[in-house]
N, C-alpha and C positions, 0 to 999 in steps of 0.2 A: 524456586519459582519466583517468575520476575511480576508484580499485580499491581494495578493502577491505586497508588495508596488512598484517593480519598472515595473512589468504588468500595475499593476492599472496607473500608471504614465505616458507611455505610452500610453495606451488608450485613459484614459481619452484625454488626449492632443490633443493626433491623433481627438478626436470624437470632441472636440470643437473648435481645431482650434487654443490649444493657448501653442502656442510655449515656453513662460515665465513659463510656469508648466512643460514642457519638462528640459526643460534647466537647472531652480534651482532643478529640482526633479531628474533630472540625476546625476548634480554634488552632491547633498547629497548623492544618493547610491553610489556612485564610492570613495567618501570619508568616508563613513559606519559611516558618523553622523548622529543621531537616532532624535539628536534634530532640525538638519535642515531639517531633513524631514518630522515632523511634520510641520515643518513652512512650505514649499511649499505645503504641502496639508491644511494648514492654507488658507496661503495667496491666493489658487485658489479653494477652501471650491464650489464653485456655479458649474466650471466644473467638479471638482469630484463626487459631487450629481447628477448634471444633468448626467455624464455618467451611476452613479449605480443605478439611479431611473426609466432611460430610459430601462433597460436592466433587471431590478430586479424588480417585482411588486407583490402587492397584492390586489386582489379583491372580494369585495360582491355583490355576485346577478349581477354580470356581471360589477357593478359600479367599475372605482376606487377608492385605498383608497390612501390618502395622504402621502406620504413620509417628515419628517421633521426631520434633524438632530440635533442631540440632544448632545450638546457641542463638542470640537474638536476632532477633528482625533490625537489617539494620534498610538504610533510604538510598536509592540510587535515582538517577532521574532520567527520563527519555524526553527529547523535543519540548524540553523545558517542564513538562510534569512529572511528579515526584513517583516513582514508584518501590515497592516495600519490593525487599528482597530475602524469601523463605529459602532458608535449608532445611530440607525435611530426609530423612532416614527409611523407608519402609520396610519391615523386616515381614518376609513371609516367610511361611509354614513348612517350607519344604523346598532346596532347591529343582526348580524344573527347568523345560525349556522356553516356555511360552509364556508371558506373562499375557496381563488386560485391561489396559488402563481407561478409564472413563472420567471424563471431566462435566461437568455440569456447572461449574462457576459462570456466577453472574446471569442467571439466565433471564429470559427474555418478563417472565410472571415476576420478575423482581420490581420490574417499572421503572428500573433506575437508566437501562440501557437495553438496546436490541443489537439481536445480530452478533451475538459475543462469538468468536474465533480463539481459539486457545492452540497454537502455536509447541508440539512437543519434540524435543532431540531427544532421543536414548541410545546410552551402549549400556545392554543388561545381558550378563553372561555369553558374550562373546559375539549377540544379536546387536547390530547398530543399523540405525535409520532415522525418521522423523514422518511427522504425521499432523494433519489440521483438523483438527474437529470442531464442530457448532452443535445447536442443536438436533439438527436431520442426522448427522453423524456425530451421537459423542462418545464412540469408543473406538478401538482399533487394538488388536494383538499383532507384539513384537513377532509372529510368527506369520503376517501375513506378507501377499506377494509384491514381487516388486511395483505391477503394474498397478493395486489396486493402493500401495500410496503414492504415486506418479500422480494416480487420477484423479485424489484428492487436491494435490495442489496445484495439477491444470484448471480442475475448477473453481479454485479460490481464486489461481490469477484471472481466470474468464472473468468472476464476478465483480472483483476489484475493479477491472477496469469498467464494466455493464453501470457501477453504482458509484466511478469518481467522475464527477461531471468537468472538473477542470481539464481532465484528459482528454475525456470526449470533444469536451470544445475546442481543445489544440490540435485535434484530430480533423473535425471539421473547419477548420481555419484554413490546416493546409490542404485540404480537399478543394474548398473555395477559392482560393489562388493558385493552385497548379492548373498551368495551359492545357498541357500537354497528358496523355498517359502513362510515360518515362517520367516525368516530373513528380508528380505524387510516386510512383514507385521509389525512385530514385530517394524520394523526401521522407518516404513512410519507412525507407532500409534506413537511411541517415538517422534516420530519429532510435530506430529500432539496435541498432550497435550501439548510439551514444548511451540510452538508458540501458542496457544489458549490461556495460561495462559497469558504470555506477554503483546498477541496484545489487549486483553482487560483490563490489568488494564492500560498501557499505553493511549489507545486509551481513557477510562476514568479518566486519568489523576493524576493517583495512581502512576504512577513508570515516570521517568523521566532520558531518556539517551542522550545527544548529536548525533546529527548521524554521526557526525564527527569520534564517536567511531563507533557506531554500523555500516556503511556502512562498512569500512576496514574489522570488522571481520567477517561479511557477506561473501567479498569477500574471507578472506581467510579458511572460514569453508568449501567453496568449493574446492578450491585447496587441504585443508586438507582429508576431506571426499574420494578427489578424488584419490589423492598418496595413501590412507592409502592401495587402492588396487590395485596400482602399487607396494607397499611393498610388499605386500602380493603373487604379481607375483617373484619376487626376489629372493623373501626369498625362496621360495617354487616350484617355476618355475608351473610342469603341475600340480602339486596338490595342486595350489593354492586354487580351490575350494571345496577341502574336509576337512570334519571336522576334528580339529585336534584331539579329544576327542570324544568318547561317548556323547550326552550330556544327561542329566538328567529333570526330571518333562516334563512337560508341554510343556514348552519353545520350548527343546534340542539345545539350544547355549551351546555352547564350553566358554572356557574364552575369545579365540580374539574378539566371537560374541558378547559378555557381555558386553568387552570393548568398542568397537564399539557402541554398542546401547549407551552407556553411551555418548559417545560423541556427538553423535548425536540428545544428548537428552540435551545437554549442547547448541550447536551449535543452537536447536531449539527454545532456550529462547531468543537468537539475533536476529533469524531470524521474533520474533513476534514483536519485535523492529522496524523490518525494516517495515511489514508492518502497523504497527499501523503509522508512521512515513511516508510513500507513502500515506497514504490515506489522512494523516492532519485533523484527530479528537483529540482534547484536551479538553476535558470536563469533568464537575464532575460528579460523579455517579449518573446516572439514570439509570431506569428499562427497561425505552422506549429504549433509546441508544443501553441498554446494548442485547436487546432480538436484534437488527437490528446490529450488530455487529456479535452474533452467528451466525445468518444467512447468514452473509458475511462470517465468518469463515467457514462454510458449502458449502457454491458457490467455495471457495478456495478447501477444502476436495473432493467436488466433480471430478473437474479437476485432482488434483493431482492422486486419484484412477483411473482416467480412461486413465490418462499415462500411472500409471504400469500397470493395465491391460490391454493395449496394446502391451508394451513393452517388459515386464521380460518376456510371455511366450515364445516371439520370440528369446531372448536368450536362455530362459531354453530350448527349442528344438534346438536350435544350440549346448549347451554345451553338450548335449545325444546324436547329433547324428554325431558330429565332435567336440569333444573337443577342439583339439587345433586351431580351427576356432574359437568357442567359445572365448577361452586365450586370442587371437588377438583381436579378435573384443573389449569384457570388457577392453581391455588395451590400446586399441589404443582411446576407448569415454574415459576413466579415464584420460590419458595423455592429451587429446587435454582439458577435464575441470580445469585437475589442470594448465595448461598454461594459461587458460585463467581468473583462479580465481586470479591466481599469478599476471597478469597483472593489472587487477582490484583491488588488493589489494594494490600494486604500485602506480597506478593511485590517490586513493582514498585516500593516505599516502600522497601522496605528492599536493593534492588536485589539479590536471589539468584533 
């Protein structure tokens, strides 16, 4: 079990009662000694278990099955925070088919944190898959069907992206400067390959970026994204939205269109960064992972299509039937994104 070590440290503490796991397990993270914080998860070894065994289980035929930790908690870290890494043993009653795991960690009555997601891969007796649970869902049997864990991590990817705002605004960015209706397709498929390819070799643990890098240029691909069509008002004032060119094949982009995709296609390989890296999957290739991953990536695609198909046509009939209503409007969402990518890019520079 991979658990956010100064969550887990807290908790735990809070739930046993023992303030000496607080205290050494605080001043190790505030000091970002990796080896003192093994030793406080060492030296309080009974209240960490009994928090993640009370909270974490698994069961046959209704029995449960044993939890035994299996050598020390040692410290790994994700996107710069430190997290505790348990092995744990559970030995149940009887071999069967089905087991039934239920996770409750962390939960929301803790006050520490909301909205906990717990993240599970199993091969148990020849059953392999994976599964997300919260609290509306926190359990799941290795015997259920395929479609009903598909459906769990379409709607983790739905909600991922319903609740990351830096997304949504890179979403509406490129809403607000694409001319044309091929243009945002064209821009939303661009974007949607470059983060597919990312989020999943990252998320299987193929590619490897700090987020310390990836979150700044998250942030500032949206500022970017979002000036490039404040330029484009500038430059060209009311004919910012017509093509500069003819365009040709299939496409019909022009070259700023070209360009534009391209970046946006650049921009979309960080952004599969950020979510493989929000979700906190690090594992090595597997089939199971990898099919329950698509399917997040799909709950994500979902959402995202049914922004723009809400949105761009309510522009596209603003800019037909009062252009320079239209102008205003794409410039005044472009302005207020890229202020606010600009900020977040700040922010996340200067890490506060």
């Amino acid at each position: 079990m991979e658990l956010e070590y100064d969550l887990l440290v807290v908790s735990a503490a809070d739930a046993g009662d023992d303030d000496p796991l607080f205290q050494a397990g605080t001043a190790a993270f505030e000091a970002g000694d990796t080896a003192a914080q093994a030793a406080a998860l060492k030296g309080h070894a009974s209240a960490v278990l009994g928090y993640v065994s009370d909270r974490f289980s698994v069961r046959s035929r209704g029995a449960a099955c044993r939890p035994t930790q299996v050598g020390d908690a040692t410290i790994g870290e994700r996107e710069g925070v430190p997290y505790a890494d348990l092995l744990l043993d559970w030995t149940c009653p009887e071999p069967v088919d089905e087991h039934v795991v239920r996770s409750g960690l962390f939960p929301d009555g803790e006050g520490y944190v909301k909205g906990t997601k717990t993240i599970v891969t199993y091969e148990i007796d020849g059953r392999s898959g994976s599964a997300a649970l919260d609290a509306a869902n926190s359990s799941f049997s290795t015997a259920q069907a395929w479609y009903q864990r598909f459906g769990e991590f379409f709607l983790l990817g739905a909600e991922h992206l319903l609740t990351g705002i830096d997304h949504i605004l890179f979403l509406l960015a490129l809403i607000a400067g694409s001319r044309r209706l091929r243009e945002i397709v064209l821009a939303a498929t661009s974007f949607t390959l470059a983060h597919s390819v990312t989020f999943m070799l990252a998320a299987l643990g193929l590619v490897e970026v700090p987020g310390v890098i990836v979150e700044p240029i998250i942030a500032l691909s949206i500022a970017v994204v979002a000036g490039w069509h404040l330029w484009g008002i500038w430059r060209r004032g009311e004919h910012a939205a017509d093509l500069e060119t003819a365009g040709r094949g299939h496409f019909s982009l022009d070259r700023a269109g070209w360009i534009r995709l391209g970046v946006v296609f650049c921009f979309g390989l960080v952004h599969g960064l950020g979510f493989a890296g929000a979700l906190g999957i690090d594992e090595a290739w597997s089939w199971t992972l990898l099919w329950s991953l698509l399917v997040f990536n799909v709950g994500i695609e979902a959402v995202q299509l049914t922004i723009i198909a809400a949105v761009f046509p309510l522009l596209f009939v603003l800019r037909r039937r009062a252009p320079k209503a239209g102008l205003w409007a794409t410039g005044a969402v472009s302005a207020a994104v890229s202020i606010m990518g600009l900020i977040w890019f700040v922010q996340r520079i200067s890490g506060s």
